[in-house]
Each structure stands twice: as structure tokens, then as C-alpha cells.
C-alpha positions in Angstrom: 0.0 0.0 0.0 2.7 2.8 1.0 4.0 1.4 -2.2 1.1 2.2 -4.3 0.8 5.8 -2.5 4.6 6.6 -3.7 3.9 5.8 -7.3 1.1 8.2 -7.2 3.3 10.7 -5.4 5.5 10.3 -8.2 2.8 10.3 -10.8 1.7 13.5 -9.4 5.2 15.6 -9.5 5.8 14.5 -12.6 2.3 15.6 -13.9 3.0 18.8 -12.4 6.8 19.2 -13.8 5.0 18.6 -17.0 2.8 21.6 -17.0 4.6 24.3 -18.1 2.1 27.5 -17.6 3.0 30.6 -19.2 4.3 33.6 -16.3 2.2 36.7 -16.9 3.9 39.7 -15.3 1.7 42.4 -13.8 2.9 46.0 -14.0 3.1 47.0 -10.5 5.0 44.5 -7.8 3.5 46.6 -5.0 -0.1 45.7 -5.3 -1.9 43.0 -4.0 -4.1 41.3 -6.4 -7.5 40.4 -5.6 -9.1 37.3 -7.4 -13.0 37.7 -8.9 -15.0 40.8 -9.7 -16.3 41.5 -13.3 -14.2 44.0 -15.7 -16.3 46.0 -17.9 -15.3 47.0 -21.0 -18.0 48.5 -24.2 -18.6 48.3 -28.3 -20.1 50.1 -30.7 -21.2 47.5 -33.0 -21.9 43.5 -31.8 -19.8 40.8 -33.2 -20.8 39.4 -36.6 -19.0 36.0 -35.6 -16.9 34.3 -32.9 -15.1 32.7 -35.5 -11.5 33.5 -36.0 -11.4 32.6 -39.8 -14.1 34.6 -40.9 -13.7 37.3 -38.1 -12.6 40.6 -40.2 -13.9 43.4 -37.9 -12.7 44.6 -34.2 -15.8 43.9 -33.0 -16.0 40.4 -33.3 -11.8 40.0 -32.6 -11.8 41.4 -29.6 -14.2 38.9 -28.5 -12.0 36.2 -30.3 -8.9 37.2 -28.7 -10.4 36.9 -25.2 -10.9 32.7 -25.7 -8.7 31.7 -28.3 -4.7 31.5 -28.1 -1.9 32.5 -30.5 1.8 31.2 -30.4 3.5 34.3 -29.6 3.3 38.5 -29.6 5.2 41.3 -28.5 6.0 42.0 -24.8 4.6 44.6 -23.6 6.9 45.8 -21.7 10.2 45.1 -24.2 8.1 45.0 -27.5 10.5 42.1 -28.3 8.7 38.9 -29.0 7.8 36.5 -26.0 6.0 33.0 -26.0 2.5 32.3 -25.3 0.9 29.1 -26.3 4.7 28.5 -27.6 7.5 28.5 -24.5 10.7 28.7 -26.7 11.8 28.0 -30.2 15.1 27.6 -31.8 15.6 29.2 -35.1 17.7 27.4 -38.0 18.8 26.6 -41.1 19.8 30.6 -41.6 16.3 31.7 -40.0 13.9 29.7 -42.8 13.0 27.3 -39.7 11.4 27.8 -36.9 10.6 25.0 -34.4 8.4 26.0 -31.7 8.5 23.8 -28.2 4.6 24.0 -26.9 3.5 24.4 -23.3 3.0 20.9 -22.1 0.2 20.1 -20.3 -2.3 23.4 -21.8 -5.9 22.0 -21.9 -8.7 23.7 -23.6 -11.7 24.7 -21.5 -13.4 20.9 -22.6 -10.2 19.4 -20.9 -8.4 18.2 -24.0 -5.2 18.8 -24.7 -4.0 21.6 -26.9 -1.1 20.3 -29.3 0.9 20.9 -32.3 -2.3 19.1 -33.9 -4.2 22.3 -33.3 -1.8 24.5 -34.7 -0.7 22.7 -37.4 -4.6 22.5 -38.0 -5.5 26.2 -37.8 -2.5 26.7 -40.0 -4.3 24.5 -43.1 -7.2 26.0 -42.5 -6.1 29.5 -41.9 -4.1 29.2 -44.9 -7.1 28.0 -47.1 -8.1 30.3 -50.0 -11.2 28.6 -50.4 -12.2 29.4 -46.1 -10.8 33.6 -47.1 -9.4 33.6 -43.2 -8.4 37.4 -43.0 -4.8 35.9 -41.4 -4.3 34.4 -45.0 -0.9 36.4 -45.6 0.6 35.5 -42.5 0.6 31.6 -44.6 3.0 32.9 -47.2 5.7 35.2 -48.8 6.1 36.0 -52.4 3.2 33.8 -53.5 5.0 30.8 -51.6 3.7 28.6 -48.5 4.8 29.2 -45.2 4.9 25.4 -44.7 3.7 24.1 -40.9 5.0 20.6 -39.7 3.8 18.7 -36.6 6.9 17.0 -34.7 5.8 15.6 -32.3 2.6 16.3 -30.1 4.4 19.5 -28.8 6.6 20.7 -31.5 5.9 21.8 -34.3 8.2 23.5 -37.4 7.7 26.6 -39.6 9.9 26.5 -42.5 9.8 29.8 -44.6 10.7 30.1 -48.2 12.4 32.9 -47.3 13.7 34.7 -44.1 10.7 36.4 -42.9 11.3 39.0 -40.1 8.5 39.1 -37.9 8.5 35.1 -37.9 8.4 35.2 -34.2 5.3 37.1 -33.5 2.6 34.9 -34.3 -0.6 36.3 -33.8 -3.1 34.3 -35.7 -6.1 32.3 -33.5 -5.6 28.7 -32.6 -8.3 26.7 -32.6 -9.8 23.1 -31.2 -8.8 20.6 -34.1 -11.1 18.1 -32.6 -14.1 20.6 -32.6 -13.6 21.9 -36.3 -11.9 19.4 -38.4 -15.3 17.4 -39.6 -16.8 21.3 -40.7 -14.0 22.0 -41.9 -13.9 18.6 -44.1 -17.1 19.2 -45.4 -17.2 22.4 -46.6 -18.8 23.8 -43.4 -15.6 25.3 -41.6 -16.8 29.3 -41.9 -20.4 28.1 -40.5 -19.0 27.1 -37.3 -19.1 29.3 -33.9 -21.9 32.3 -35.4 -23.4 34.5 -33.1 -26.1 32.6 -32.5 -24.4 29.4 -31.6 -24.8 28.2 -27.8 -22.0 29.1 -25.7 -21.3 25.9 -24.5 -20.0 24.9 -28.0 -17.5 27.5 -27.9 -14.3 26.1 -26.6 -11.9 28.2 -25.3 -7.7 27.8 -25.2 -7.3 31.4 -23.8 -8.0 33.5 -20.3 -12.1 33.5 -20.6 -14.5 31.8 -22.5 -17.8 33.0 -23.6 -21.0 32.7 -21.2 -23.5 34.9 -22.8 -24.4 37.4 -25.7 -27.5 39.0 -25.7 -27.5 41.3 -29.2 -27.7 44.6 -29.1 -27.1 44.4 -25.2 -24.0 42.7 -24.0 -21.3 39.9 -24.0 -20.1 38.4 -20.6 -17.1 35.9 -21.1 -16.2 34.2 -17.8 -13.1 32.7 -16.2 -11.8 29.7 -18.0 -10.3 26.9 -15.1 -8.2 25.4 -17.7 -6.4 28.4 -18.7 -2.4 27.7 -19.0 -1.5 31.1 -17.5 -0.4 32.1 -13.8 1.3 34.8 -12.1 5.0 35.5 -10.8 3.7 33.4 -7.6 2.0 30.9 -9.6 -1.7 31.6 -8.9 -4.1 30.6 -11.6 -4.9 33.4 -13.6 -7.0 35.1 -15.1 -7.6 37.3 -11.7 -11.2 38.3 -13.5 -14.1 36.1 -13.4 -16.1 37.7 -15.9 -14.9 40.5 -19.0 -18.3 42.0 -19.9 -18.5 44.1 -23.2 -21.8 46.5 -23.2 -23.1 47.1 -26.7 -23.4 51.5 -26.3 -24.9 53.2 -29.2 -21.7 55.4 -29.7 -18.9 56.9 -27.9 -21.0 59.5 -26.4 -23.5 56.7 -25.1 -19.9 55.0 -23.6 -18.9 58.2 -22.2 -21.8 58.8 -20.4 -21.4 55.1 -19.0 -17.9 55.6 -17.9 -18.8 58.9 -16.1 -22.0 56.6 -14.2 -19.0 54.5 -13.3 -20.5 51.8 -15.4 -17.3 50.7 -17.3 -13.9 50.6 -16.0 -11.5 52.1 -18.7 -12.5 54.6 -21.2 -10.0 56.6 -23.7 -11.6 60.1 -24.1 -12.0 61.1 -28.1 -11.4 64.9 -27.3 -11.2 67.8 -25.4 -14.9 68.5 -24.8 -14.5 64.7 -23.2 -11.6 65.2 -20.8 -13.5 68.2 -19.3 -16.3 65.9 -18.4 -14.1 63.3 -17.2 -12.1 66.0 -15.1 -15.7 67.7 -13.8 -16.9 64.6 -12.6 -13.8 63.8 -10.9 -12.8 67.1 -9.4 -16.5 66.9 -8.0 -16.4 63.6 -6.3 -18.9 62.1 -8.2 -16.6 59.8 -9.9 -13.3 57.9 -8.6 -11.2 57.7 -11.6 -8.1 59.1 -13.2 -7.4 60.2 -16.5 -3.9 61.2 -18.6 -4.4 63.9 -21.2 -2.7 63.6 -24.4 -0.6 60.5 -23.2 0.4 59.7 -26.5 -1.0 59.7 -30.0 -3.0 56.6 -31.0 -1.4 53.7 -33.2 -5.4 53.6 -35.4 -5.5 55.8 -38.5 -8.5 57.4 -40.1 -8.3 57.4 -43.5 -10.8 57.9 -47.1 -11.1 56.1 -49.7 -12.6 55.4 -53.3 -14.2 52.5 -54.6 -12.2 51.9 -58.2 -14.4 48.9 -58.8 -17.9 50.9 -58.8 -20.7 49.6 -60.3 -20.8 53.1 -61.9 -18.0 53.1 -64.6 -17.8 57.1 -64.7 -17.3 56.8 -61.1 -15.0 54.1 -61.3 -12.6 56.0 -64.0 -12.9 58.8 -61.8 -11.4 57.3 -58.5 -8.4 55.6 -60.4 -7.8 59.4 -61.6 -4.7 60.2 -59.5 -5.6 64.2 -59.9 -9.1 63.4 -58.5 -7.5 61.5 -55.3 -4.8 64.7 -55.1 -8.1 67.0 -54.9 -9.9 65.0 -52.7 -6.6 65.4 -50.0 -6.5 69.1 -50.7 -10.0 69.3 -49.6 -9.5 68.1 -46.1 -9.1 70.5 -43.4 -6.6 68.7 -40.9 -6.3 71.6 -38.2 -10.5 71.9 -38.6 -10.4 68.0 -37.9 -7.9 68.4 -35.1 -9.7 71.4 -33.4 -13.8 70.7 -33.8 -13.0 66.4 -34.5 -10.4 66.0 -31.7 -10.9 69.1 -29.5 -7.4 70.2 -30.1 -5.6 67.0 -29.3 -4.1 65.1 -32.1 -1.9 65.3 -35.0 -2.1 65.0 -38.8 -1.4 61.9 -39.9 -0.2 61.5 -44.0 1.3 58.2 -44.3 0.1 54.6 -43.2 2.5 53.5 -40.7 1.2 54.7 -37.3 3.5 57.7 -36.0 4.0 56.2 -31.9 6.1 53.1 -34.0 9.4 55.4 -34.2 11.4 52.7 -35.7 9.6 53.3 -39.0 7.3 55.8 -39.1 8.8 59.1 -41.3 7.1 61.9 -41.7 9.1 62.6 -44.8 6.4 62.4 -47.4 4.3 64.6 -49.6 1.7 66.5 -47.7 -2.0 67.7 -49.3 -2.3 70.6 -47.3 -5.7 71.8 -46.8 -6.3 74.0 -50.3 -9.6 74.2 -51.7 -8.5 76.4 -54.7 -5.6 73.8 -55.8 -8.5 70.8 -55.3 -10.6 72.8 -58.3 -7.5 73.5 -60.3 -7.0 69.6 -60.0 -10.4 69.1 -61.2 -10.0 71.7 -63.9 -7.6 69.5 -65.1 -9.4 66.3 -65.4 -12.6 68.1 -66.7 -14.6 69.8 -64.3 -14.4 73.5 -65.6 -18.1 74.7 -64.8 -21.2 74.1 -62.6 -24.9 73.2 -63.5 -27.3 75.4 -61.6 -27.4 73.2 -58.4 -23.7 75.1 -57.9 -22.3 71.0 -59.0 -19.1 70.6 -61.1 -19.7 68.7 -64.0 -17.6 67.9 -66.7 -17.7 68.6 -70.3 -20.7 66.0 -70.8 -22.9 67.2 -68.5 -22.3 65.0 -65.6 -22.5 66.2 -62.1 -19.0 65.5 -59.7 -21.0 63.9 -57.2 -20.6 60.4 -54.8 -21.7 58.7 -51.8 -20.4 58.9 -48.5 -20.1 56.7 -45.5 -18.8 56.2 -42.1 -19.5 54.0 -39.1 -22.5 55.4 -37.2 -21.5 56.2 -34.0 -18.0 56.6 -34.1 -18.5 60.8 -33.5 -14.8 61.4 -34.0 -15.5 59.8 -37.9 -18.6 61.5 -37.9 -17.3 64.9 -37.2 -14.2 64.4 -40.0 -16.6 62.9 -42.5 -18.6 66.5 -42.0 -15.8 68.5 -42.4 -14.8 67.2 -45.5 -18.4 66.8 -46.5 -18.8 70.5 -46.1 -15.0 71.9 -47.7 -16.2 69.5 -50.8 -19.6 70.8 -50.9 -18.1 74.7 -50.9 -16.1 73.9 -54.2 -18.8 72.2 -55.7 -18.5 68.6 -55.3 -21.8 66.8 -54.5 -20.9 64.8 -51.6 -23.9 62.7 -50.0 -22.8 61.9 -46.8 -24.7 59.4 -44.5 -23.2 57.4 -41.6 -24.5 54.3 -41.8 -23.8 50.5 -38.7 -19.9 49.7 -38.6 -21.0 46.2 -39.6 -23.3 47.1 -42.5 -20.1 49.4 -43.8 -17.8 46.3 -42.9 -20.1 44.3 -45.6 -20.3 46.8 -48.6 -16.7 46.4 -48.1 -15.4 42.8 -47.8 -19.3 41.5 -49.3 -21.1 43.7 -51.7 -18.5 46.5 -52.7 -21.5 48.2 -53.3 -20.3 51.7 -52.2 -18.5 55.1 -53.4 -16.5 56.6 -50.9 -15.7 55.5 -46.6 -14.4 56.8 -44.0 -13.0 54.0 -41.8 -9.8 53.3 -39.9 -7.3 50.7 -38.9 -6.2 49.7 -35.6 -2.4 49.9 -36.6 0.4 48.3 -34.8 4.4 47.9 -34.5 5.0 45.4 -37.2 4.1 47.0 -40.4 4.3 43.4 -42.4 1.2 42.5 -40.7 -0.9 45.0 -43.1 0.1 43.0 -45.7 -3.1 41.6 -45.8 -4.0 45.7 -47.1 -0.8 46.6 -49.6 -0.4 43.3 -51.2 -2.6 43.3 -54.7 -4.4 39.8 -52.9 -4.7 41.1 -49.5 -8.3 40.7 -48.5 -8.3 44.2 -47.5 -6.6 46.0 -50.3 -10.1 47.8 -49.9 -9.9 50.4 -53.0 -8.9 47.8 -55.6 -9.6 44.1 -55.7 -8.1 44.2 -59.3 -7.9 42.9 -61.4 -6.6 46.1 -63.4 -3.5 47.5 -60.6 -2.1 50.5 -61.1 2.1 50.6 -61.2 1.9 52.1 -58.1 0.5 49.4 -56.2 3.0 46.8 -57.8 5.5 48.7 -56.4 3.8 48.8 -52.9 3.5 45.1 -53.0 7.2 44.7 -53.7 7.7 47.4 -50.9 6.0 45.0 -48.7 7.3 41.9 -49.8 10.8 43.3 -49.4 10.1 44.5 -45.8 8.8 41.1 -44.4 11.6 39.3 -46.1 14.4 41.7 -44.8 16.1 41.1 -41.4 18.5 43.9 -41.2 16.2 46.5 -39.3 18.0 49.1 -41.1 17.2 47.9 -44.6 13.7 47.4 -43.4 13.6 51.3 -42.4 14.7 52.1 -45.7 12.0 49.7 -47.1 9.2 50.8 -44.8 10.3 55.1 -45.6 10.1 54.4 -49.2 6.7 52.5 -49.0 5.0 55.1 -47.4 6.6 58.1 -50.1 4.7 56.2 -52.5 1.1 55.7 -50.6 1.9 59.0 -49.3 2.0 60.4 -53.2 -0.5 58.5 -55.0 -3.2 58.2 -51.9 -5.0 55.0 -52.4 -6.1 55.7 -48.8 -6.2 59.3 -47.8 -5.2 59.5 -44.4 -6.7 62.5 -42.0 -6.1 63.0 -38.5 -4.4 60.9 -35.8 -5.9 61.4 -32.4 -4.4 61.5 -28.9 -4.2 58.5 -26.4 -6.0 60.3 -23.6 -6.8 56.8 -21.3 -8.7 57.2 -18.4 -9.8 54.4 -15.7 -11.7 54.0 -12.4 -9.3 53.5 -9.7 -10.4 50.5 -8.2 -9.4 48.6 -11.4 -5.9 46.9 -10.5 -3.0 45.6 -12.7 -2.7 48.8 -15.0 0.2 50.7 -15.9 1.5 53.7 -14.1 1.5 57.2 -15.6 4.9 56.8 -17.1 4.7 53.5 -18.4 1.9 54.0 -20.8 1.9 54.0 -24.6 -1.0 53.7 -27.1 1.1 50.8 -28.8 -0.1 48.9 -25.7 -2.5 50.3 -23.9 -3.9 50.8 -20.1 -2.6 47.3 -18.9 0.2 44.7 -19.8 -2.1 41.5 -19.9 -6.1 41.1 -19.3 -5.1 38.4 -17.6 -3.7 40.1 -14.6 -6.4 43.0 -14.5 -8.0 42.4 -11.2 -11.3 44.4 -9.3 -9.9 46.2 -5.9 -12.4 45.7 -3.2 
């Protein structure tokens, strides 16, 4: 019997020197952390899926990214790549393989094992043309495959046809082979995990794991008991037990929310904003704190043109350089800045997000504001007179006139989208602006293509070969042109961002990176407006954020979700 009782002592060290969690480090080593309590975050749109591969808008990834894992990222505190699902890897044969060592012993929230059989799963499918993943360009360079080999049941290889330089930050969703592979084998991969699928079907690999959605309303994800995580003391993390988004109308309706003390972080979209934030606090009403102008966001705002309209006049007209030079003459970036952003923000003319100093420039052409160069540009092209509605039109007749979207209830897009609605309108271009749902806007993009001009923006980030899935002439969001007529330009920008993922020498990839945004910069496929400032502000009984000093908008407010915690 004491014999029997030893084995199983020796089972059980050796089943826990297999587990090999990942260490999450909080930002502060002073404070105490305080397990439970619900975090509560907000959206302006609901998710359209919980399905990482046909996932395309924030709104349904930042769901995603709470339940499913990714190999590795960028430390937060370093921005050097780190582990996550993945512990280590050894790179070889000249840096075209990778072999990454998985955590032993991570479980999904169904208790089954996550393995290189997952990944090297989610790779296939990712990688599948036929499924459209939006992570599709993260499967190969130069037209060739990023080939993904299991070794064993935790190790898998990555061999690249050529070096690739952000190899090590792999940031695509892993998901449960043993959940999707019969969908996925009959055709039926993207019909998995909708919106209206039951919760309990959702398996989760990361910190939570989705509990409830109630459209329109909210999304609670709870804690998930299997997560691989812990802290520097080795307590199961996440800290959290629930992450609740509230589905708010717009940022007003989120504002007003924050200033109830109804969600825990909010990042203030102007000056008007920060007075109410700073009103309420220097009042009592409202335990929080808030940092002006912090930094300046890594998302851009940008306009752009449909060249594939339905409408052939229109669709001439957009690919007409002089047009697109007009257009960026005719918006007012200090009006943006002032009545847009309250004051607080910068221009923004290129597409690389200006907080990522290691290859943003701002050496590039610049469209000042100029409403009497925009009509000697559309002189140029034709438009020499007006009908009597005060409309260009050109020597046929035709009015200069096009549709005009942005997300409803975004007011900072809103507010641009008026400006330029209204410097157009003075000159006499017709502009028929209407805001219209984020998602609906999301579809006439990726779906129907069945629109004129938008108004939309881009997270942005510190690895500019992950837009490749933008530049490249087959990225599923090269959003002005899906070809396939390209102009030489955009060859040139997809050999700009071949070059740049393919480079290692961060040097030559400056060089790279400069020159490809001279050339977006000059020929304005997507006419970038105003960048505005990270102005984060939180309720301080939230724990396991950064300090004053530590904060960037490349980040954010904390280092890791997972060690947010509730103060009591």
C-alpha cells in the first residue's frame, strides 16, 4: 500500500513538472491582487462572428482574442517577441525554420489537450483560399507557403521560403482541431461558432470563455479553469471572473457610462471629453483618473474610393490620381484636429502609425488643406463649370457627385466625414454623406462592394508586415482595388511590402518601410486625416494597470487582461 501511495506521489510531481504554464507579469509589484469581480469594457457595433477565420472586424476579434490563443506577440513591456501558447523556439537553417516547443500540459476549456495538432490545423485551415481567413498572408511570402509541420505532439516547425522578419510574433487564433476538423472537411468550416451558436459549443484555449451574448445588449465571457496562465507566484490566472462588453450606441452613449461609473476604462476622443471626465472627478462624483494627451493613437483614419464601382464614370474617376490629389487638398486637418479632436491630435499623411518610431517618417508629400488647388485639379481632369445646383460637372454634363459613408456612432469619424463633407460641398463637389452601422459598412466592403466613398480606420500596430493583408494586390483588404486592373503604383507597394517582411537587417527594413510610405503617401489609395491623442482614463479600483509613465498607445492601459484584477 505505502508502495502504491509513492507511485502516485511520483505520478503526481511528474504531472506537475510537465505543466509548463506561461508567467504573466503584472505592472506593478507593489499591489496586492484580488481574485474575482467583473471587468467592464464596451462596443459600438456587436460581433458578426466568434469565428477567427471569418472574423474581419474589431468587433468580433476582440471577442476572439479573449478565448482563443496565439503562439507568440510582442512583450509589452520590451516589444520584443515573447511565448505564449509556444515556451521557446530555436531558429535554424539561416532563419527559414522555426521549431516552436509548446506548453506541455495546456488544456482547452473541454479538458483536451491543446497540441501541435491544433496549430498545425489552424495553419491548413487559416491558410485556405477557399475558407478567405483574413490571417491568410501570415501563410506565405512572395506567393510561396509558409509550410507548418507537426513534430511531435508538442513541437511543431515553420519552414519559410524565405527569411521572414517578424517570424516570431505569431498572432493568428488557434483553434480546437477536434471541434472543427469534420466542418472543416465538409465544406462547413466558416459556419461554425456564429453568433447565435450556444455558448457551451464555444471552446476556449485562452484566459475566458464565452458565457452569454445578448445582441444589441452585452457579451459576458467568464473565467476559464483550464487556462495555461499564472502569475510570478504561480496563482491561476485570469484574476477576473467575468470580461463583460456593453453594446453602447456610440462613444457619447460609452462616455456617459464611464462617467455613471459603469465601465472601468475609457479613452476620451477629445477635449470637450476630458473636461467631463475632469468635472466629474474634481467633483467627487466619480473615482477615476485620467492622462491627457498621453500619446498619440497607433489607429488611422483614413478615405477612400471605390475603383471597382458599379458606376464606370465613377469608377474611372477614383483611379484618376488628380481626382484622389483634390480630394486630400479638400481636407481641413487643423479643422479635424480642433472641432474632431478638441485640439488634441496630430495629422497623420502616411500609413505607418507615427508612436512606432522605428519606421514611421514623416518625410512624405503632404496635401495641405487647399480648396483652390482641389478645383484647379479638377479643372484638369474636366470639371471647368457648374450646373445650376452650384455642381461641377464635366464637359458632358455629368455632375462630380458620390456617396459617403462612415460608421455610425463613431462621433470622431462623424465629425471628420462633416468636415470634409462640407469643404467638398463649398467647391462644388456633390458629396452625399450618411453614416451608416460599422458592420453594415464592414459588408459593402469585404461582401457587396457596393459603395462610393468611406471613411473608416485601422487599428495599426508595431509590425508593419502584418498590413500585408491591405498593400499586397491579394490582400483581402486592399479595400480600394480588388483588381484585377492594378495601377504601377501598387505593384511597387507590393514589392515594398514583400521586401520589408523578407528583410532582417532592421536598417534595410527602415529604408524599405520610408520608401513605401513616399509612395502611398504620393499616389493616396487611402487618404489619411487626422491621428488622435491617447488620452486613457480608468476607475481606480481597477488593478493591474500601468502607471503614468509607463503608458503607450502601442499597448495600452494594462500589460495582460489576464492580470487585470477588481480592488475591493
Amino acid at each position: 500500500m505505502k508502495r502504491f501511495i509513492w507511485i502516485l506521489a511520483v505520478l503526481a510531481l511528474g504531472a506537475i513538472s510537465m505543466a509548463q504554464p506561461k508567467v504573466f507579469k503584472g505592472p506593478n509589484p507593489n499591489e496586492t491582487p484580488v481574485i474575482g469581480g467583473d471587468f467592464r469594457d464596451w462596443s459600438t457595433a456587436d460581433p458578426k462572428t466568434f469565428n477567427p477565420f471569418v472574423a474581419k472586424e474589431t468587433s468580433s476579434t476582440d471577442v476572439i482574442g479573449l478565448f482563443l490563443p496565439s503562439l507568440t506577440s510582442y512583450d509589452p513591456y520590451t516589444l520584443e517577441p515573447e511565448g505564449l501558447l509556444a515556451k521557446s523556439w530555436e531558429i535554424k537553417n539561416n532563419g527559414l525554420t522555426i521549431i516552436f516547443h509548446l506548453r506541455e500540459g495546456a488544456k482547452w476549456s473541454d479538458g483536451e489537450p491543446i497540441t501541435a495538432d491544433d496549430v498545425v490545423f489552424s495553419a491548413k485551415v487559416h491558410s485556405d483560399p477557399d475558407v478567405g481567413s483574413n490571417s491568410i498572408k501570415s501563410f506565405e511570402l512572395d506567393g510561396s507557403p509558409i509550410v507548418w509541420t507537426k513534430i511531435d505532439d508538442y513541437t511543431v516547425q515553420a519552414d519559410f521560403p524565405k527569411p521572414y522578419a517578424p517570424a516570431l510574433i505569431q498572432g493568428w487564433y488557434i483553434v480546437p482541431k477536434h471541434v472543427f476538423e469534420k466542418a472543416y472537411e465538409e465544406g462547413k468550416v466558416t459556419e461554425m461558432w456564429g453568433v447565435g451558436s450556444d455558448p457551451a459549443e464555444i471552446v476556449s484555449g485562452g484566459p475566458f470563455m464565452l458565457d452569454t451574448y445578448v445582441q444589441g445588449e452585452r457579451i459576458i465571457l467568464k473565467r476559464n479553469p483550464n487556462f495555461w496562465g499564472v502569475d510570478e507566484k504561480g496563482n491561476k490566472l485570469p484574476y477576473l471572473d467575468r470580461y463583460i462588453f456593453t453594446i453602447v450606441a456610440d462613444t457619447n452613449a460609452a462616455l456617459a457610462k464611464f462617467l455613471a461609473g459603469e465601465l472601468d476604462l475609457y479613452s476620451a476622443r477629445d477635449a470637450d471629453q476630458i473636461a467631463q471626465i475632469l468635472d466629474r472627478i474634481d467633483s467627487g462624483k466619480l473615482d477615476a483618473t485620467i492622462y491627457p494627451n498621453a500619446d498619440v493613437t497607433t489607429g488611422t483614419n483614413f478615405i477612400f474610393f471605390n475603383w471597382n464601382d458599379k458606376d464606370e464614370w465613377k469608377a474611372k474617376l477614383f483611379r484618376n490620381k488628380k481626382f484622389r490629389q483634390a480630394m486630400a487638398h479638400l481636407m481641413d486637418k487643423d479643422s479635424m484636429i480642433e472641432l474632431a479632436l478638441g485640439g488634441l491630435g496630430k495629422p497623420q499623411w502616411s500609413p505607418i502609425s507615427i508612436p512606432v518610431k522605428q519606421f514611421f517618417t514623416d518625410d512624405v508629400v503632404k496635401y495641405e488643406y487647399n480648396p483652390k488647388k482641389a478645383a484647379e485639379l479638377l479643372a484638369e481632369i474636366g470639371f471647368r463649370s457648374k450646373n445650376a445646383d452650384g455642381v461641377l460637372v464635366d464637359a458632358s454634363g455629368h455632375p462630380l457627385s458620390f456617396n459617403f459613408a462612415t460608421n455610425q456612432g463613431n462621433n470622431v469619424r462623424e465629425k471628420i466625414a462633416q468636415i470634409f463633407t462640407e469643404d467638398a460641398k463649398a467647391i462644388g463637389v456633390d458629396v452625399k454623406y450618411a453614416p451608416i452601422n460599422f458592420n453594415e459598412l464592414v459588408r459593402q466592403i469585404l461582401n457587396t462592394r457596393d459603395f462610393d466613398a468611406i471613411l473608416i480606420g485601422l487599428t495599426g500596430g508595431i509590425e508593419p508586415a502584418f498590413s500585408r493583408n491591405v498593400w499586397e494586390l491579394d490582400g483581402p483588404l486592399h479595400m480600394w482595388n480588388y483588381g484585377p486592373d492594378f495601377q504601377s503604383f501598387e505593384i511597387l507597394i507590393d514589392k515594398l511590402m514583400k521586401e520589408g517582411a523578407t528583410t532582417l537587417e532592421q536598417s534595410k527594413r527602415r529604408d524599405i518601410y520610408v520608401r513605401f510610405q513616399q509612395v502611398v503617401a504620393e499616389n493616396l489609395p487611402l487618404a489619411y486625416t487626422v491621428a488622435p491623442a491617447y488620452n486613457p482614463a480608468r476607475l481606480n479600483k481597477v488593478g493591474g494597470l500601468f502607471s503614468k509613465d509607463q503608458i503607450t498607445s502601442i499597448v495600452g492601459q494594462y500589460p495582460y487582461v489576464e492580470t487585470v484584477f477588481i480592488k475591493k
